[in-house]
C-alpha positions in Angstrom: -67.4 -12.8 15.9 -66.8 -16.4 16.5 -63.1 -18.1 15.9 -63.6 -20.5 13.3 -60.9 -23.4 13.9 -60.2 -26.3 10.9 -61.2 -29.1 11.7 -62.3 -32.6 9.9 -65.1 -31.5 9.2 -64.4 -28.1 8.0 -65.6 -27.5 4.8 -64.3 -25.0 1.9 -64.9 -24.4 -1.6 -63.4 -23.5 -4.5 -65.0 -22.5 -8.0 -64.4 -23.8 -11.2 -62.3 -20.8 -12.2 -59.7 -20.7 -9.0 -59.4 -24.7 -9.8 -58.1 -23.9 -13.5 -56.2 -21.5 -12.8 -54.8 -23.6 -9.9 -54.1 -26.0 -13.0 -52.3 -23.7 -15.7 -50.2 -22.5 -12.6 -49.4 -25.8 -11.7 -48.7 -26.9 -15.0 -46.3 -23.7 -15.9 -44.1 -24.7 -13.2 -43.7 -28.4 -14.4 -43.4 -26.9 -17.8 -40.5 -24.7 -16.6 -38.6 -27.5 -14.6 -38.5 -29.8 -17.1 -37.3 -27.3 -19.8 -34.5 -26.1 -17.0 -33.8 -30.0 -16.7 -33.3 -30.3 -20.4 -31.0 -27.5 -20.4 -28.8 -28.0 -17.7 -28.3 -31.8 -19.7 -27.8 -29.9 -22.8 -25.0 -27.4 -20.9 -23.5 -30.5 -19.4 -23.1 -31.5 -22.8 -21.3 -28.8 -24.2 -17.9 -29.2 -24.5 -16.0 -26.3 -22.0 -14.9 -22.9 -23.5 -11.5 -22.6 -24.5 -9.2 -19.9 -23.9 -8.2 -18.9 -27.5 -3.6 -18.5 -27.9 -5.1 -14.4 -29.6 -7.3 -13.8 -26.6 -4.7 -15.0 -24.3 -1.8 -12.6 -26.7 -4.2 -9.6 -26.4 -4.4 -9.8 -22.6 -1.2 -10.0 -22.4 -0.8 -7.2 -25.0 -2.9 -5.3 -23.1 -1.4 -5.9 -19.8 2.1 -5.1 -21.0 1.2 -1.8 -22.8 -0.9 -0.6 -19.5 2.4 -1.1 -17.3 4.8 0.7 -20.2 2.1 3.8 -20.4 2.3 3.6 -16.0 6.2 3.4 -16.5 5.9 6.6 -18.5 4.1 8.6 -16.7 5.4 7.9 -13.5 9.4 8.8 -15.4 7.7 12.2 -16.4 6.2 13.0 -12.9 9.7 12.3 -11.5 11.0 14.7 -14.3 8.3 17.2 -13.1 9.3 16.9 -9.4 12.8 17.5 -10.0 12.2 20.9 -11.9 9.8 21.9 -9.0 12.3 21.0 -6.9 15.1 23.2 -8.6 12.7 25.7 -8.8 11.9 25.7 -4.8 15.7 26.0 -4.2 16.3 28.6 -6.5 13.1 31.1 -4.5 14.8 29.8 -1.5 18.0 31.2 -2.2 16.8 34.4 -3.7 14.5 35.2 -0.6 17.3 34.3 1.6 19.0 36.9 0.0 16.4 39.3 -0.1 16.3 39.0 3.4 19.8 39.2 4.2 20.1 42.7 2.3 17.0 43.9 3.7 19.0 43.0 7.8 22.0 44.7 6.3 20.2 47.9 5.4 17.6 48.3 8.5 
């Protein structure tokens, strides 16, 4: 095998079908630029979105309504604690008592 190195006067070919396809390919991408071109002109000329008084007056709706429900449930977990709570001391004080009858007798 011998290394073939390019050179001036290195020759290559290419058939009438690679050079057309060469062409459509070529031209696709021009095609595409300049239709990304024409809309990034178009998008500049758009005036810019505005943020609607009702979509602003559902957000805050929304935001409001999320931190009342939070409020909520975070009053009836604190109920809930405090009945578990009652609940601990009064099997506390009735195994204490247990405990002190069952020393009495034994």
């Amino acid at each position: 095998m011998s290394k073939e190195s390019l050179t001036a006067e290195s020759k290559f070919t290419l058939s009438i079908k690679e050079i057309i396809a060469s062409a459509i390919g070529f031209s696709s991408l021009i095609a595409m630029y300049f239709t990304l071109q024409a809309d990034i002109i178009e998008a500049k000329n758009l005036p810019l979105p505005e943020v609607q008084k009702i979509e602003f007056d559902y957000k805050d709706q929304l935001v409001r309504k999320t931190i009342e429900l939070t409020q909520e449930d975070v009053k009836t977990i604190k109920e809930d604690l405090i009945e578990i709570k009652t609940q601990l001391n009064k099997m506390d004080e009735r195994l204490y008592e247990i405990s002190r009858k069952k020393w009495k007798l034994g």
